[in-house]
KOLDREN-229849 format. One line per field, with one value per atom (N, C-alpha, C): residue number from 1; atom name; x, y, z. Coordinates in steps of 0.02 Angstrom, whole numbers, plus 32768, in hexadecimal, padded with zeros to 4 digits. Example, Ala and Ser with C-alpha at 12.3 -4.5 7.8 and 13.67 -1.06 7.14 Angstrom:
seq: c(1,1,1,2,2,2)
atom: c(N,CA,C,N,CA,C)
east: c(8294,8267,8294,8282,82AC,8285)
north: c(7EE4,7F1F,7F5B,7F90,7FCB,8002)
up: c(8186,8186,8186,8162,8165,818A)
***
This chain:
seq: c(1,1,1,2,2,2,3,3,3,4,4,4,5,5,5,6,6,6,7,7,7,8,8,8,9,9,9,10,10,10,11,11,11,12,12,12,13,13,13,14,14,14,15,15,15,16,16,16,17,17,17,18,18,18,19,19,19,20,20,20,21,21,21,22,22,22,23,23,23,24,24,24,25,25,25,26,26,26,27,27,27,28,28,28,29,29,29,30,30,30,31,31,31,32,32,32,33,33,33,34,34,34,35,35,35,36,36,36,37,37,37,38,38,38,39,39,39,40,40,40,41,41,41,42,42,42,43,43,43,44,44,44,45,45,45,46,46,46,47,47,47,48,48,48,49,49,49,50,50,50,51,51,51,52,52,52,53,53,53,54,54,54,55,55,55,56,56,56,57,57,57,58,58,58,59,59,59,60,60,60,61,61,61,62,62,62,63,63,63,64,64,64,65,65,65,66,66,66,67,67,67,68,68,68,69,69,69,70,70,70,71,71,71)
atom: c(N,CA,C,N,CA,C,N,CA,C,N,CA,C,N,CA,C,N,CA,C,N,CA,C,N,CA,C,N,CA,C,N,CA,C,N,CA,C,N,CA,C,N,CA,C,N,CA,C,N,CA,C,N,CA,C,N,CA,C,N,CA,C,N,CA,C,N,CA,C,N,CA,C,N,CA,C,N,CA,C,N,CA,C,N,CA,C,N,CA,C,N,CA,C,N,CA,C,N,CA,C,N,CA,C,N,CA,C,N,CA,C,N,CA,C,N,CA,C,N,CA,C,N,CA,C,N,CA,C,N,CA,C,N,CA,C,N,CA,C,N,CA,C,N,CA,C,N,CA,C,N,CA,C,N,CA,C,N,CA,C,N,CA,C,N,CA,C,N,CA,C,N,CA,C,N,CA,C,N,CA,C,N,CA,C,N,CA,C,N,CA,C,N,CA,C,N,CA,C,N,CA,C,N,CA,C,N,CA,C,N,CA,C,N,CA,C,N,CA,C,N,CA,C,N,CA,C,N,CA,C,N,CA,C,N,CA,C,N,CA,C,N,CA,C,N,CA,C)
east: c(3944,393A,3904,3908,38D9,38A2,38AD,387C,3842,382E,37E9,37C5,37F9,37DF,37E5,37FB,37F8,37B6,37BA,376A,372D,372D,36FB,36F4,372A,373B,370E,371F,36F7,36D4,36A0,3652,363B,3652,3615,3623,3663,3666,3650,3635,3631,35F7,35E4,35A0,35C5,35FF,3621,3669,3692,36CA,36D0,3701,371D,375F,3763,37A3,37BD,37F3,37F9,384F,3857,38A5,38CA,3901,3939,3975,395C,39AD,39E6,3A0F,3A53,3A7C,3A78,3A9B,3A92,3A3F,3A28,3A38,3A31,3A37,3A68,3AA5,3ADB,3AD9,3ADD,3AE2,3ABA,3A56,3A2F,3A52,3A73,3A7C,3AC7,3AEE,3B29,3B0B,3ADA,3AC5,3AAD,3A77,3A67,3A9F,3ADB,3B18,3B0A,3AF0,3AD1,3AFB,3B29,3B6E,3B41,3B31,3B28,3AC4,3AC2,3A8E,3A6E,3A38,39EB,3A17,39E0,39F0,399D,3985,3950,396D,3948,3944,3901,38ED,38B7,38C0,387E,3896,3856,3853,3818,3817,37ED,3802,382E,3848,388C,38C1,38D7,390E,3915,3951,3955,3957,3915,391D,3930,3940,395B,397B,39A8,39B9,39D4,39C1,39C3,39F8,3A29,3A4E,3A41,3A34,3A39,39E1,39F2,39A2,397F,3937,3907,38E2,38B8,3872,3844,3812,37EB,37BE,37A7,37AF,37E5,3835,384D,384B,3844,3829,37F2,37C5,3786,378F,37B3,37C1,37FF,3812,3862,383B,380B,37F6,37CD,3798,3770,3787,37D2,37ED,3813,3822,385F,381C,37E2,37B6,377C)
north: c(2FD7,300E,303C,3093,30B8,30BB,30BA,30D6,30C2,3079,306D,308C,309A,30BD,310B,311F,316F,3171,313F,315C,3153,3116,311F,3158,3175,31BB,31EE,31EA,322F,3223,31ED,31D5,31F6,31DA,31DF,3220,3255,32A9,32CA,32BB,32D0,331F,3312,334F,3393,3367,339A,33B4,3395,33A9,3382,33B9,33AE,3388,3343,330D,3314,3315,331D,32E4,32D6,32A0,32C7,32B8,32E4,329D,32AA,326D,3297,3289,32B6,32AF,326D,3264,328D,329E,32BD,330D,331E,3349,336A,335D,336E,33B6,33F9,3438,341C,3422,341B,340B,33B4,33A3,33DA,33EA,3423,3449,347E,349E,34A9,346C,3452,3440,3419,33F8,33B9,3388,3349,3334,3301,32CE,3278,3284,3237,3221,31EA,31D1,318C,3193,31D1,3209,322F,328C,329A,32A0,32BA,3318,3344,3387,33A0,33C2,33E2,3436,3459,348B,34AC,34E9,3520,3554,3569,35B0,35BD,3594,358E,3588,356E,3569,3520,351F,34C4,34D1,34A2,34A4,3470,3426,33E5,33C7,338E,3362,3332,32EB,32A2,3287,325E,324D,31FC,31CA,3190,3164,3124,3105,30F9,311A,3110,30D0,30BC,30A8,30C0,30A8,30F2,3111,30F9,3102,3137,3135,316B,3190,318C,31C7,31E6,31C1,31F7,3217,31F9,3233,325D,324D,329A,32AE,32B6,32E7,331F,32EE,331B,332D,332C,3343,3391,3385,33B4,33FC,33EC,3427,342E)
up: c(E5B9,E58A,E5A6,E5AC,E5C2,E591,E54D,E535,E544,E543,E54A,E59E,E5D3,E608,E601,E5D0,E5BA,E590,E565,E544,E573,E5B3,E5CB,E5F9,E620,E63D,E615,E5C9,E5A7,E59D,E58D,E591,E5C1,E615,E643,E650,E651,E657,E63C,E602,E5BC,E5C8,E601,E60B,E631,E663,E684,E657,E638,E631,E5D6,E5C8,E574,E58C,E576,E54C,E51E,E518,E4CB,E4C8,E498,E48F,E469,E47D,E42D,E426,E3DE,E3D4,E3C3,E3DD,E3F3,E3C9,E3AE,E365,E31E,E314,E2DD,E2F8,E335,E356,E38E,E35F,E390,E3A8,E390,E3A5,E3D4,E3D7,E417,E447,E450,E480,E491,E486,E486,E4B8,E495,E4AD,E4F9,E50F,E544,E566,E569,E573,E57A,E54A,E568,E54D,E585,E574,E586,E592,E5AB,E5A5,E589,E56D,E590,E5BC,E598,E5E1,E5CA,E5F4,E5EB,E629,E62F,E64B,E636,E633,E63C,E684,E69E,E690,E668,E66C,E67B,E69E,E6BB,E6A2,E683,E661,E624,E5FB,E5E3,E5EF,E644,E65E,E67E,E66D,E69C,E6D0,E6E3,E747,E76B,E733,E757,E707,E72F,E702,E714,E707,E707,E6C9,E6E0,E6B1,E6B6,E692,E696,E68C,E6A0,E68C,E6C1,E6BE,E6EA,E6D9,E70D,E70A,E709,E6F3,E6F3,E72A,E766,E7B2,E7BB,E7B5,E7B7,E789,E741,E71D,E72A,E748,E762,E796,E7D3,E80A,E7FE,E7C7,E7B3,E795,E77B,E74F,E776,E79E,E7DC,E7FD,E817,E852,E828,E7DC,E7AE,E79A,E795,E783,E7A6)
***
């Protein structure tokens, strides 16, 4: 399961970069919108634009270097 390596991801970033989760269920348009088919979906964005995206479950070692490598 990612979550417990996603929350520690937004702990230790927490100074450099905004996390945020969407449940896709409560929030179907969002995820529409974005096109998120497949669960988890990490989404990097710069400026307001997506500049990467990760489909599937990390560790959180690779959630910390996709994230530093995506902004």
């Amino acid at each position: 399961m990612m979550a417990p390596a996603y929350e520690q991801a937004a702990q230790r970033l927490a100074s450099e970069v905004r996390i945020a989760k969407l449940n896709t269920e409560e929030e179907p348009d969002i995820a529409g919108r974005f096109g998120i088919r497949g669960i988890p979906t990490m989404i990097a964005f710069r400026g307001g634009h997506e500049v990467a995206r990760q489909s599937g479950a990390m560790d959180l070692p690779r959630i910390l270097s996709w994230i530093k490598a995506s902004v």
